[in-house]
PDB file of N, CA, C and O in Angstrom:
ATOM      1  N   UNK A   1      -3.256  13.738 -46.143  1.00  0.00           N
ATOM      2  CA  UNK A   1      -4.556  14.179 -45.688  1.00  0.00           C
ATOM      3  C   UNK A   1      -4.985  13.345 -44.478  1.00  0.00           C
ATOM      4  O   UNK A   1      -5.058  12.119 -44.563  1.00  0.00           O
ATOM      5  N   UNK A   2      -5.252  13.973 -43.415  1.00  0.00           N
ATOM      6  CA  UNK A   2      -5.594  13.237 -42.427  1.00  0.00           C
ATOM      7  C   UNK A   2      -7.040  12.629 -42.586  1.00  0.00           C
ATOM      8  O   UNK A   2      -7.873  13.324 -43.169  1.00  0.00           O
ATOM      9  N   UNK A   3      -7.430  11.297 -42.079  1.00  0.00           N
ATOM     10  CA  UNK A   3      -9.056  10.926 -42.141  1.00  0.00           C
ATOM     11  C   UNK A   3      -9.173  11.074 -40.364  1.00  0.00           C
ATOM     12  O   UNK A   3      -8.329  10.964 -39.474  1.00  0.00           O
ATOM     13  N   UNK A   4     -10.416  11.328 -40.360  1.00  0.00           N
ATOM     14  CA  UNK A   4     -11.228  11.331 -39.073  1.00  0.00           C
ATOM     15  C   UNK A   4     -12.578  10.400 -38.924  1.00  0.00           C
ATOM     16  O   UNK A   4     -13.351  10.311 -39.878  1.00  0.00           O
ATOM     17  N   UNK A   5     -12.780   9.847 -37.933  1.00  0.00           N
ATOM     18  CA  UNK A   5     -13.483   8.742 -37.288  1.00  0.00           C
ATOM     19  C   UNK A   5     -14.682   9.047 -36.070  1.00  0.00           C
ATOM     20  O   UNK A   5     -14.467   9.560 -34.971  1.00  0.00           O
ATOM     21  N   UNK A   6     -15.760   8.657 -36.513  1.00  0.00           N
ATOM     22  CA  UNK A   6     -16.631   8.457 -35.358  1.00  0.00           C
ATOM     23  C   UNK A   6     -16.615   7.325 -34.255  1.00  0.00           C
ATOM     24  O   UNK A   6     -17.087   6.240 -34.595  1.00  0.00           O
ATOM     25  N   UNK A   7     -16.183   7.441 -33.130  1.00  0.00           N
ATOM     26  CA  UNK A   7     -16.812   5.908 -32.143  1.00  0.00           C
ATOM     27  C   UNK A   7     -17.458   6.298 -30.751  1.00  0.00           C
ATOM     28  O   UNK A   7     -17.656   7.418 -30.279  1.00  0.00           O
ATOM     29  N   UNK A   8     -17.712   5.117 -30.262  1.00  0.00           N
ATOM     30  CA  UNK A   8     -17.864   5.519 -28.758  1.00  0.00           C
ATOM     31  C   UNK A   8     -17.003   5.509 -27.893  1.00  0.00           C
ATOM     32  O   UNK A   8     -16.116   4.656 -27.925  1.00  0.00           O
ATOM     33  N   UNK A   9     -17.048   6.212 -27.169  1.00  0.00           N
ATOM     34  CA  UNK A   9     -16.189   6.702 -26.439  1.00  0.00           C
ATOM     35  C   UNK A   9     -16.841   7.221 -24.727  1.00  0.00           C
ATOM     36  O   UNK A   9     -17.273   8.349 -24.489  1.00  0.00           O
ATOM     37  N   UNK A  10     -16.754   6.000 -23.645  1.00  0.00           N
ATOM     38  CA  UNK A  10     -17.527   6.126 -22.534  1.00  0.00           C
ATOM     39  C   UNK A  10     -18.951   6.384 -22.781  1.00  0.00           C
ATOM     40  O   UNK A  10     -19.450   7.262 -22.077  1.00  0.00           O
ATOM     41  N   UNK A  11     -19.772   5.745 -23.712  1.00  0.00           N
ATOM     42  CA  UNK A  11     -21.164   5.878 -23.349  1.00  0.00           C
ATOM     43  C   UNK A  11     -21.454   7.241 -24.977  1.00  0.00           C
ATOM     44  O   UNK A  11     -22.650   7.339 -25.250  1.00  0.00           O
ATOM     45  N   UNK A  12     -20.650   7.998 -25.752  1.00  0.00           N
ATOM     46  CA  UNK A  12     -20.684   9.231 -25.922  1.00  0.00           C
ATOM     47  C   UNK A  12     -19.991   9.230 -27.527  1.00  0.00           C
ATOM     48  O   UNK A  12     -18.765   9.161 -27.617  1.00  0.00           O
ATOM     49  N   UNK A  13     -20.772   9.303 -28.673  1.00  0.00           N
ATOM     50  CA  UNK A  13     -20.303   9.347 -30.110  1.00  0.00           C
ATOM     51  C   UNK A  13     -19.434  10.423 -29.698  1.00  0.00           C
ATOM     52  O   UNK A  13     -19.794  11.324 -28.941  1.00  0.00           O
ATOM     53  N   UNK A  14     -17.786  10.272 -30.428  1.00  0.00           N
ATOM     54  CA  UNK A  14     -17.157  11.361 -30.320  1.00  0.00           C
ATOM     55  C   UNK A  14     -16.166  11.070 -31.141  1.00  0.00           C
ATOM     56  O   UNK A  14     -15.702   9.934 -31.053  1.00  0.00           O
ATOM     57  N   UNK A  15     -15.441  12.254 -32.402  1.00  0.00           N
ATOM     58  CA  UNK A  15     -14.972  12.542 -33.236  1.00  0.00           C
ATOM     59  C   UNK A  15     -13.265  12.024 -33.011  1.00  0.00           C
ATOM     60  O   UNK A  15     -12.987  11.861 -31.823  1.00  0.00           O
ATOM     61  N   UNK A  16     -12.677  11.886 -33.516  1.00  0.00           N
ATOM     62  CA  UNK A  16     -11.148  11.477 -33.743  1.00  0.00           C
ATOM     63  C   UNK A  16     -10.181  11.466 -34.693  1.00  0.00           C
ATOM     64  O   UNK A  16     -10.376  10.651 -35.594  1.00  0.00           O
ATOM     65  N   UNK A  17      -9.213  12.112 -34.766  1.00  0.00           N
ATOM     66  CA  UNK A  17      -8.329  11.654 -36.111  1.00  0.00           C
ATOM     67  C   UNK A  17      -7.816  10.274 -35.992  1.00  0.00           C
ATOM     68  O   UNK A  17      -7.385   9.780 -34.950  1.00  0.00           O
ATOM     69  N   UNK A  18      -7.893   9.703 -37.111  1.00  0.00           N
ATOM     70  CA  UNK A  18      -7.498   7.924 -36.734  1.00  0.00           C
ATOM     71  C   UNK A  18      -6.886   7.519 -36.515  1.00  0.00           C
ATOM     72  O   UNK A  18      -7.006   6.436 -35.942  1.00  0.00           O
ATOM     73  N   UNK A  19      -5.385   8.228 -36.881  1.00  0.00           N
ATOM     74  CA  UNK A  19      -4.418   7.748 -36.770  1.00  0.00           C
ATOM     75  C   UNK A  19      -3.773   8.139 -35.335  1.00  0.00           C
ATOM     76  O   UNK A  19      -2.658   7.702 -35.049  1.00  0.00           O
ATOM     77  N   UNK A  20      -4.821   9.349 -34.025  1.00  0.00           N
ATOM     78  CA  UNK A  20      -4.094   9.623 -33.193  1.00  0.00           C
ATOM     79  C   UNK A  20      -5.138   8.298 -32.016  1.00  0.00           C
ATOM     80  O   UNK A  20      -4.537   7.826 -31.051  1.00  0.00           O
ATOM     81  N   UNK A  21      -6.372   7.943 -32.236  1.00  0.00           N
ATOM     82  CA  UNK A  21      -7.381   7.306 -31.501  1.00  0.00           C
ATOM     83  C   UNK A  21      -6.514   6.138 -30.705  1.00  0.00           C
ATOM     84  O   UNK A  21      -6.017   5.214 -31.350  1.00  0.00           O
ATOM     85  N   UNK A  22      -6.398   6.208 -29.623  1.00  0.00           N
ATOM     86  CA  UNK A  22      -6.064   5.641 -28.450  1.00  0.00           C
ATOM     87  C   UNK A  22      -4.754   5.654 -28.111  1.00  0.00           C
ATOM     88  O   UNK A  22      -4.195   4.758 -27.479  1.00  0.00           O
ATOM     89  N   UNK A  23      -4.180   6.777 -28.567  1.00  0.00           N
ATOM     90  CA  UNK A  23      -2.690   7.198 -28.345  1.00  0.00           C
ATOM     91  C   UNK A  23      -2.144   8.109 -27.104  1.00  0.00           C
ATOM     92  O   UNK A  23      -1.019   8.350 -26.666  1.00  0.00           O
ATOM     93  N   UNK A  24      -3.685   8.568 -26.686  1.00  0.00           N
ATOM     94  CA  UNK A  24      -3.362   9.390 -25.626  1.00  0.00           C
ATOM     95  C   UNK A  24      -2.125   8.883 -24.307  1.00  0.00           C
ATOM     96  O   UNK A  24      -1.323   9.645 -23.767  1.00  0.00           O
ATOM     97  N   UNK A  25      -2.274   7.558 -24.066  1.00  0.00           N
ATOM     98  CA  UNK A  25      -1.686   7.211 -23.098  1.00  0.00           C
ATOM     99  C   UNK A  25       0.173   7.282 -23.472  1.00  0.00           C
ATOM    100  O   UNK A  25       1.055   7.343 -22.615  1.00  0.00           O
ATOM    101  N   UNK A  26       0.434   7.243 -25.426  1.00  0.00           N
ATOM    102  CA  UNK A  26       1.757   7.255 -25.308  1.00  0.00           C
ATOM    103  C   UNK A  26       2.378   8.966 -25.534  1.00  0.00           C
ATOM    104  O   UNK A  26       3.505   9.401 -25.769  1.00  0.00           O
ATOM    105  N   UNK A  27       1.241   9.530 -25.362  1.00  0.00           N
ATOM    106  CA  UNK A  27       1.734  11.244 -25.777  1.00  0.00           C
ATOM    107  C   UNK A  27       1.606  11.998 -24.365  1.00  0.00           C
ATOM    108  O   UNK A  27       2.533  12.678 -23.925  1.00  0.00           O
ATOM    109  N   UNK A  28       0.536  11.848 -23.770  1.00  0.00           N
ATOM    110  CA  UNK A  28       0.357  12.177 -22.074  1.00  0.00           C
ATOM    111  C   UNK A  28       1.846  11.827 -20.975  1.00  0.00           C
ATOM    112  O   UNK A  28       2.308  10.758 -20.577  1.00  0.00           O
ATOM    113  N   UNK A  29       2.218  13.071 -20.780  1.00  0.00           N
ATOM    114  CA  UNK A  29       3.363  13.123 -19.757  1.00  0.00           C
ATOM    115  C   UNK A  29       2.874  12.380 -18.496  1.00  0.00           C
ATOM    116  O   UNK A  29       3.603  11.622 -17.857  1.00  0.00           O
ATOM    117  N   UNK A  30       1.304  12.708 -18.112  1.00  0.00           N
ATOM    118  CA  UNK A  30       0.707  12.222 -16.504  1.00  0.00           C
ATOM    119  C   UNK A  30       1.225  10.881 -16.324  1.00  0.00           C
ATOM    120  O   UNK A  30       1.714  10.536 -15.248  1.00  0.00           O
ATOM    121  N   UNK A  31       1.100   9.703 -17.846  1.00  0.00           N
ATOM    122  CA  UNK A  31       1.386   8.251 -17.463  1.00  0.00           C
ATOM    123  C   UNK A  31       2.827   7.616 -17.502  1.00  0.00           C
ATOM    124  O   UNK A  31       3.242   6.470 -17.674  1.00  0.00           O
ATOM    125  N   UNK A  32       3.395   8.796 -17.277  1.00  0.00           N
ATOM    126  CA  UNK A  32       5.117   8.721 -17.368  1.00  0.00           C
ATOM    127  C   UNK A  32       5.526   9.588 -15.615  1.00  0.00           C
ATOM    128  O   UNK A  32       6.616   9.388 -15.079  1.00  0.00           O
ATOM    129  N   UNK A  33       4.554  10.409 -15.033  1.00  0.00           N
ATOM    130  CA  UNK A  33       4.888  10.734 -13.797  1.00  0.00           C
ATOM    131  C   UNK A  33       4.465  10.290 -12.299  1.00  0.00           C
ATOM    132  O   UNK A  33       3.334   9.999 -11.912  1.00  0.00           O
ATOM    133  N   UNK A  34       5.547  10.313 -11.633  1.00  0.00           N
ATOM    134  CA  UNK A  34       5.656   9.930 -10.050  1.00  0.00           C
ATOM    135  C   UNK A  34       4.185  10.362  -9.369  1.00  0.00           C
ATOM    136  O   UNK A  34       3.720   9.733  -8.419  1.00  0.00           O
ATOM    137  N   UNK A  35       3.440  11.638 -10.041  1.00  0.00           N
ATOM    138  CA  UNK A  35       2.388  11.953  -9.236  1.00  0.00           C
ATOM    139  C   UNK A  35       1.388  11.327  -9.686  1.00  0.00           C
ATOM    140  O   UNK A  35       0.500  11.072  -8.872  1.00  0.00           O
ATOM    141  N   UNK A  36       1.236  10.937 -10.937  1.00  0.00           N
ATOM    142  CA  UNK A  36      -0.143  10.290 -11.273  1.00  0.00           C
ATOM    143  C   UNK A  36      -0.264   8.726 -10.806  1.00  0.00           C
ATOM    144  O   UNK A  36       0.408   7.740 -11.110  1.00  0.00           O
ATOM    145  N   UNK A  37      -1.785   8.960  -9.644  1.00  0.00           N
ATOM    146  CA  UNK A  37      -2.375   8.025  -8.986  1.00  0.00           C
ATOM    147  C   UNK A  37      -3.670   7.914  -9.350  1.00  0.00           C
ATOM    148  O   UNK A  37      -4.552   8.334  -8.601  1.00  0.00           O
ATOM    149  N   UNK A  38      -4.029   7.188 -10.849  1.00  0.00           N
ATOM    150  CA  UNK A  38      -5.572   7.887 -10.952  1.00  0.00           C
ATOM    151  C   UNK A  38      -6.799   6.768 -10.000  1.00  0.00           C
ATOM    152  O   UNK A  38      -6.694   5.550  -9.856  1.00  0.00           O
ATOM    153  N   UNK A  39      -7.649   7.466  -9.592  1.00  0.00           N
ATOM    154  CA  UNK A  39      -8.985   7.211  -8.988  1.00  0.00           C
ATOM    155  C   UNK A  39      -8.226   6.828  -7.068  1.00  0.00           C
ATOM    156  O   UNK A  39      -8.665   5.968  -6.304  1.00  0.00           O
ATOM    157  N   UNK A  40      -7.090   7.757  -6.800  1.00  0.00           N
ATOM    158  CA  UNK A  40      -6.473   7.586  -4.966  1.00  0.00           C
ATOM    159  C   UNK A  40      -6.417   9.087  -4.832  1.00  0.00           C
ATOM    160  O   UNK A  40      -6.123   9.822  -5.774  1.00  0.00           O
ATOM    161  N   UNK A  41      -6.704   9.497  -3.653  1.00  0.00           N
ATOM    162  CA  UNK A  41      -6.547  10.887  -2.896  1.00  0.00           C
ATOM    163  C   UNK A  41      -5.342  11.381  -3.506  1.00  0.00           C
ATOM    164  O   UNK A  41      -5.207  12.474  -4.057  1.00  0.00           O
ATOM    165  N   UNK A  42      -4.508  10.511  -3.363  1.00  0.00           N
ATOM    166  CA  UNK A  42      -2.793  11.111  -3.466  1.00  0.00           C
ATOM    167  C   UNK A  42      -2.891  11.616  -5.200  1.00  0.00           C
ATOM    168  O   UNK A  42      -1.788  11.879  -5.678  1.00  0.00           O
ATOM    169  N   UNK A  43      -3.945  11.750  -6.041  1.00  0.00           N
ATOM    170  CA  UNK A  43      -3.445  11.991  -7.365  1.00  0.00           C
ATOM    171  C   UNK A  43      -3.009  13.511  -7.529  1.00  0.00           C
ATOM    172  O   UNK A  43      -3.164  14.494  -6.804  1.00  0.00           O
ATOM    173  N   UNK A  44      -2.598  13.382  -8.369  1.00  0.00           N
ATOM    174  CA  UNK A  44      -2.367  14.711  -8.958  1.00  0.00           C
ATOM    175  C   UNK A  44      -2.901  15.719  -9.019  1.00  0.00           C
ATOM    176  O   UNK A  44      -3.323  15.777 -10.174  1.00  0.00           O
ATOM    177  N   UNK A  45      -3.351  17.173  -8.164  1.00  0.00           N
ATOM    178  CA  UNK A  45      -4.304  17.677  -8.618  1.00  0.00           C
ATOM    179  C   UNK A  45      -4.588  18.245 -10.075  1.00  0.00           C
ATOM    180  O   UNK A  45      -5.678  18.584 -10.536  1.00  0.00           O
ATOM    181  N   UNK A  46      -3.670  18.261 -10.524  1.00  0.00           N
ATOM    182  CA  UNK A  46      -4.169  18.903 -12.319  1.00  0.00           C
ATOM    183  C   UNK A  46      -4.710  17.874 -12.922  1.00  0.00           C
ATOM    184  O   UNK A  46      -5.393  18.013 -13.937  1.00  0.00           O
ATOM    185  N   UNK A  47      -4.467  16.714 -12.365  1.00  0.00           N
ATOM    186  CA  UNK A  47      -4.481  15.434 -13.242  1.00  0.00           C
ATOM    187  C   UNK A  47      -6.178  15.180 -13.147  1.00  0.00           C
ATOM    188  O   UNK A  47      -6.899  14.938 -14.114  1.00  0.00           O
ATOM    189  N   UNK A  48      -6.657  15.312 -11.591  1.00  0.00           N
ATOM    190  CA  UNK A  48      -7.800  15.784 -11.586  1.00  0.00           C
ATOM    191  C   UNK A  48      -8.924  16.056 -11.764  1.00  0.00           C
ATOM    192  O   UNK A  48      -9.967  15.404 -11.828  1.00  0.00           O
ATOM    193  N   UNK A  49      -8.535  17.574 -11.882  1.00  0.00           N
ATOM    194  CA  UNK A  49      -9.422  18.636 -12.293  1.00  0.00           C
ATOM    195  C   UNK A  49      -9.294  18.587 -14.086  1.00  0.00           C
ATOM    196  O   UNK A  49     -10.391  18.715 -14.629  1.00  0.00           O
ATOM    197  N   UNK A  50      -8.067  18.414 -15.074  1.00  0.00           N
ATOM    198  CA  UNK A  50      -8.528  17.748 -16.358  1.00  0.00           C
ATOM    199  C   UNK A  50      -9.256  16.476 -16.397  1.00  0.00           C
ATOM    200  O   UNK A  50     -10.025  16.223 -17.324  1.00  0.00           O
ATOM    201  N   UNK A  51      -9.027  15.606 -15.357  1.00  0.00           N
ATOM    202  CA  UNK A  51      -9.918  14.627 -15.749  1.00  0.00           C
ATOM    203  C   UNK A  51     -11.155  14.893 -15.563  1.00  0.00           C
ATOM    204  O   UNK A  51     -11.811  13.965 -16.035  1.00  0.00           O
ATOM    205  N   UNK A  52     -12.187  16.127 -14.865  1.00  0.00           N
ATOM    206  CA  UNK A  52     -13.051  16.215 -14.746  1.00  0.00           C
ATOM    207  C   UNK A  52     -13.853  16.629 -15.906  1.00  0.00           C
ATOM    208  O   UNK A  52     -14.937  16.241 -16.342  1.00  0.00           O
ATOM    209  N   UNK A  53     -12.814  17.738 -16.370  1.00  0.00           N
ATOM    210  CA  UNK A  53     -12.745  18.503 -17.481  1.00  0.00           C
ATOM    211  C   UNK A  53     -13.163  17.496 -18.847  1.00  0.00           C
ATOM    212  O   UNK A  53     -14.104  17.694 -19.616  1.00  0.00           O
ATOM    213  N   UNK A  54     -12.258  16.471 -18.887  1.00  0.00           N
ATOM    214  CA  UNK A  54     -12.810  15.801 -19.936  1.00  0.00           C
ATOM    215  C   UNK A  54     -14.381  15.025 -19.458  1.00  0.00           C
ATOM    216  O   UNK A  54     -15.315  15.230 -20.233  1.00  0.00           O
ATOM    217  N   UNK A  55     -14.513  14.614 -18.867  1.00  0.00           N
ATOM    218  CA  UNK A  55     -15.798  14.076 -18.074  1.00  0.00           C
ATOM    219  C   UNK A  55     -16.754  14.988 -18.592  1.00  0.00           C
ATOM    220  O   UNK A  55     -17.685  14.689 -19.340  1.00  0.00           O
ATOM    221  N   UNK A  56     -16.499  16.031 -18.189  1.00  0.00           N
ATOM    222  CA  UNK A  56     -17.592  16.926 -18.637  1.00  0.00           C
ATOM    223  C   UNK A  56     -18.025  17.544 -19.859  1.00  0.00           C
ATOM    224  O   UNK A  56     -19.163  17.972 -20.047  1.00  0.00           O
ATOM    225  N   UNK A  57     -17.198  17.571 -20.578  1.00  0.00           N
ATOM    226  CA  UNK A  57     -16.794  17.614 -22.188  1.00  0.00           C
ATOM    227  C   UNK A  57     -16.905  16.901 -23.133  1.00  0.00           C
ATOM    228  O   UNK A  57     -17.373  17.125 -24.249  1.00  0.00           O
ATOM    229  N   UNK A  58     -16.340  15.755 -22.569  1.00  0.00           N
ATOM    230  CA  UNK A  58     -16.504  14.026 -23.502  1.00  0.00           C
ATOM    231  C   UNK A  58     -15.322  14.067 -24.434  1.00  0.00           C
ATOM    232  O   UNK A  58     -15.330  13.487 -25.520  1.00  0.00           O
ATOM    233  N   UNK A  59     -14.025  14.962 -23.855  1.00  0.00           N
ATOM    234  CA  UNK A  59     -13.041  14.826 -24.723  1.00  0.00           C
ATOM    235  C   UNK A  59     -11.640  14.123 -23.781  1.00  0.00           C
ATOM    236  O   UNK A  59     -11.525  13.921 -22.572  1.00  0.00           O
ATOM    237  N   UNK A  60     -10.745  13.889 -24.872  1.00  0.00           N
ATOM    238  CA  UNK A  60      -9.459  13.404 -24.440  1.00  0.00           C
ATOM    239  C   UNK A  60      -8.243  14.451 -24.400  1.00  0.00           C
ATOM    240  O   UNK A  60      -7.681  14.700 -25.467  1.00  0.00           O
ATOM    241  N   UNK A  61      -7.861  15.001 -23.360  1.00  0.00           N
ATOM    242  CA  UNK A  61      -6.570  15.988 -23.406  1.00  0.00           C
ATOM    243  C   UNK A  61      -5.338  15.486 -22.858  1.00  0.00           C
ATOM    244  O   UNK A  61      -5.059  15.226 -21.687  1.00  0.00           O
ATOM    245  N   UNK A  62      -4.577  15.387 -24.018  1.00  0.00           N
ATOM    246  CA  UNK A  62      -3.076  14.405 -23.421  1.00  0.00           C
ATOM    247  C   UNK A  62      -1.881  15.993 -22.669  1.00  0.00           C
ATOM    248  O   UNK A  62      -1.629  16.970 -23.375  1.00  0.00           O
ATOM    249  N   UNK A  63      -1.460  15.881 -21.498  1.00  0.00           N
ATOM    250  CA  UNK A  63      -0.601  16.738 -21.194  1.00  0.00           C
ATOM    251  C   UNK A  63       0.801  16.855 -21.624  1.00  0.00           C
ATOM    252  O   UNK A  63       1.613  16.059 -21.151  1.00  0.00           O
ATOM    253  N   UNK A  64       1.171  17.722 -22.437  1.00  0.00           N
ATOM    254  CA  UNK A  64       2.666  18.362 -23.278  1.00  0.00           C
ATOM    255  C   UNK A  64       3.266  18.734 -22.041  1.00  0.00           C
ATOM    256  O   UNK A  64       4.202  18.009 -21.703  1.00  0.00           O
ATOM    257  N   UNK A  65       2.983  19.647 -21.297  1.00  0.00           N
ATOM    258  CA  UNK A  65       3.932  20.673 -20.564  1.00  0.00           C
ATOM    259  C   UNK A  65       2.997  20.649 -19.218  1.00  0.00           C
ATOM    260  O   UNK A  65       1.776  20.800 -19.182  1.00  0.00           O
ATOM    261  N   UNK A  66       4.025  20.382 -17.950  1.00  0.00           N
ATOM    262  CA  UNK A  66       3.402  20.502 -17.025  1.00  0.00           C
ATOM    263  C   UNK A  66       4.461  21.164 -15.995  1.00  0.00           C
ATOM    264  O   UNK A  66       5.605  21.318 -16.424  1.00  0.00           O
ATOM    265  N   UNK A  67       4.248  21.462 -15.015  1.00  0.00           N
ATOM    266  CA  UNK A  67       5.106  22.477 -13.685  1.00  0.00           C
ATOM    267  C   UNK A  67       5.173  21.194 -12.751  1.00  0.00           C
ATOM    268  O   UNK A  67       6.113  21.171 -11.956  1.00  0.00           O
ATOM    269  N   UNK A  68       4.664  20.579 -12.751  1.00  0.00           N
ATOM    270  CA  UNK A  68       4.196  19.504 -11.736  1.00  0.00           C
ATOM    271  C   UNK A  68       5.410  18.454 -11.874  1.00  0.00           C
ATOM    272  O   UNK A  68       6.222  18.220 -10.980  1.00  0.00           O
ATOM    273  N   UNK A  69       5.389  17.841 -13.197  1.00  0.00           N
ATOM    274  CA  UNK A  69       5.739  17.101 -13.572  1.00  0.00           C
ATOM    275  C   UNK A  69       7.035  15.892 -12.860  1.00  0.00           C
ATOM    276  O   UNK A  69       8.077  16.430 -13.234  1.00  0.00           O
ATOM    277  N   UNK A  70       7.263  15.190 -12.429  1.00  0.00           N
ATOM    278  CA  UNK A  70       8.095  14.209 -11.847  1.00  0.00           C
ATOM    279  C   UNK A  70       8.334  12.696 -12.635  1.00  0.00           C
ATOM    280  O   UNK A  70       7.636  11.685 -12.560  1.00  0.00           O
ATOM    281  N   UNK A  71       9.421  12.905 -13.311  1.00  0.00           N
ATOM    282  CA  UNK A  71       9.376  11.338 -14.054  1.00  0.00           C
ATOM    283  C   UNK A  71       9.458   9.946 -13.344  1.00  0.00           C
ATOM    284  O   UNK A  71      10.381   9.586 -12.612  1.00  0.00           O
ATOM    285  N   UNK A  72       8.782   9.505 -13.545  1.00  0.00           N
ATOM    286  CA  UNK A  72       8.568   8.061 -12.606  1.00  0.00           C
ATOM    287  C   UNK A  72      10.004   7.494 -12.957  1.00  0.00           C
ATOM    288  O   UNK A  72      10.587   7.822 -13.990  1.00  0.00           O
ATOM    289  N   UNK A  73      10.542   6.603 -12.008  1.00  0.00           N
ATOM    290  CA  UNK A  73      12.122   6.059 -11.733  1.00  0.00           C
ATOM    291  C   UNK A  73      12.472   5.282 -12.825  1.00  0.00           C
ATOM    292  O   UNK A  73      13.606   5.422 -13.282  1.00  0.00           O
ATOM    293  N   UNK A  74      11.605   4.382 -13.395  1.00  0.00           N
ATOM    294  CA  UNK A  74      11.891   3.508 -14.313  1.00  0.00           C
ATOM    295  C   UNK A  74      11.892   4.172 -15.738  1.00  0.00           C
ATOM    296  O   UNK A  74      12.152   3.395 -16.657  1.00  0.00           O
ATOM    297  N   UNK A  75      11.684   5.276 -16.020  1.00  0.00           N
ATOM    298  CA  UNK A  75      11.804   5.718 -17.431  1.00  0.00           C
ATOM    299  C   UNK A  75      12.949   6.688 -17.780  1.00  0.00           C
ATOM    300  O   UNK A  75      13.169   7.491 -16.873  1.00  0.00           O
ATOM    301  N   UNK A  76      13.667   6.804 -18.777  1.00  0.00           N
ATOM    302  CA  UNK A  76      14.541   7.807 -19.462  1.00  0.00           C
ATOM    303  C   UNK A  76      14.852   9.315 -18.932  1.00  0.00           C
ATOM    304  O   UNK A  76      13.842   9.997 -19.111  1.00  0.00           O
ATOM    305  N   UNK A  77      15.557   9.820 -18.535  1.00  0.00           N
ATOM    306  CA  UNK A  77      15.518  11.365 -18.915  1.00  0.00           C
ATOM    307  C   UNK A  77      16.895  11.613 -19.620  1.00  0.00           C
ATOM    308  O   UNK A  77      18.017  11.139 -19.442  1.00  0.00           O
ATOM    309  N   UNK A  78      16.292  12.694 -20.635  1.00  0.00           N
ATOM    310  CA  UNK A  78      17.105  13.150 -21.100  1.00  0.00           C
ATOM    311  C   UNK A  78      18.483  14.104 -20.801  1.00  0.00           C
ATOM    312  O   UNK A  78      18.355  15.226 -20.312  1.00  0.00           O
ATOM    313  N   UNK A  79      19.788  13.550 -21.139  1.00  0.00           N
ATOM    314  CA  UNK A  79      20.878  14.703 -20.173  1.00  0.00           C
ATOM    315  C   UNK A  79      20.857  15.805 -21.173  1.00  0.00           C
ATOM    316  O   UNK A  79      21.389  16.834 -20.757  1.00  0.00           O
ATOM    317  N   UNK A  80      20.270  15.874 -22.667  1.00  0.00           N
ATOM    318  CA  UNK A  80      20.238  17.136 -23.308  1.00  0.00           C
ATOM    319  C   UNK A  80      18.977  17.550 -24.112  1.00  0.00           C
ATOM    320  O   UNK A  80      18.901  17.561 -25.341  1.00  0.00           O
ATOM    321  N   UNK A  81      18.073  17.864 -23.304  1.00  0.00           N
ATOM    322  CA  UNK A  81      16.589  17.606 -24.196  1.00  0.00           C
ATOM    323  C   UNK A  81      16.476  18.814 -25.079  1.00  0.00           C
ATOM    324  O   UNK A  81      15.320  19.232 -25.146  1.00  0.00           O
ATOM    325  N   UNK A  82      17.469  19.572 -25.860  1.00  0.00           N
ATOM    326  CA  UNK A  82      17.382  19.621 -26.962  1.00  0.00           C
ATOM    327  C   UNK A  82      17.749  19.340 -28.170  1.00  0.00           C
ATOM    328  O   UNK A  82      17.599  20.031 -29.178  1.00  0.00           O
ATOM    329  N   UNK A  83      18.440  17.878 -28.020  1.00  0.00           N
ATOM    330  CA  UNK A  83      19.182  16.990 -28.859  1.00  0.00           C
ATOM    331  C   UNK A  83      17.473  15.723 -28.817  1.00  0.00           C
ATOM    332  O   UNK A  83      17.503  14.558 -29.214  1.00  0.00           O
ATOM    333  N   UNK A  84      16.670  16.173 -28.448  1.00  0.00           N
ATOM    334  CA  UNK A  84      15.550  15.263 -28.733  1.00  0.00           C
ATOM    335  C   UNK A  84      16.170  13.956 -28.741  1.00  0.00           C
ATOM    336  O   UNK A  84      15.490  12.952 -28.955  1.00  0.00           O
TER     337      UNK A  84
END
């Protein structure tokens, strides 16, 4: 059974499952890619316009699947990513 959690979150009470609360950064593809530059011109535009998105919302959206996507040099790729 999952439990869920109230905290603050930028200024803003907001809901969480507990066990996922501050995980975004290891499930989010953006902090694993070549394009994400957050708060420089050069960022990402999807990266962005979701970050606005959450801004405006008061939520956290980690990116699964992107078109954009470029793995930064220093990390893994897979030669058969459906052998996970």
């Amino acid at each position: 059974m999952w439990k869920y959690m109230k905290y603050d979150h930028h200024g803003k009470e907001v809901w969480v499952r507990r066990d996922l609360k501050g995980r975004h950064t290891d499930l989010c593809l953006c902090y694993k890619c070549s394009n994400f530059y957050p708060g420089e011109e050069r960022n990402c535009k999807i990266a962005n316009e979701l970050y606005k998105n959450c801004v405006k919302f008061n939520i956290v959206t980690p990116v699964f699947e992107c078109p954009n996507f470029e793995l930064y040099p220093t990390f893994e790729v897979l030669s058969n990513p459906t052998l996970g």
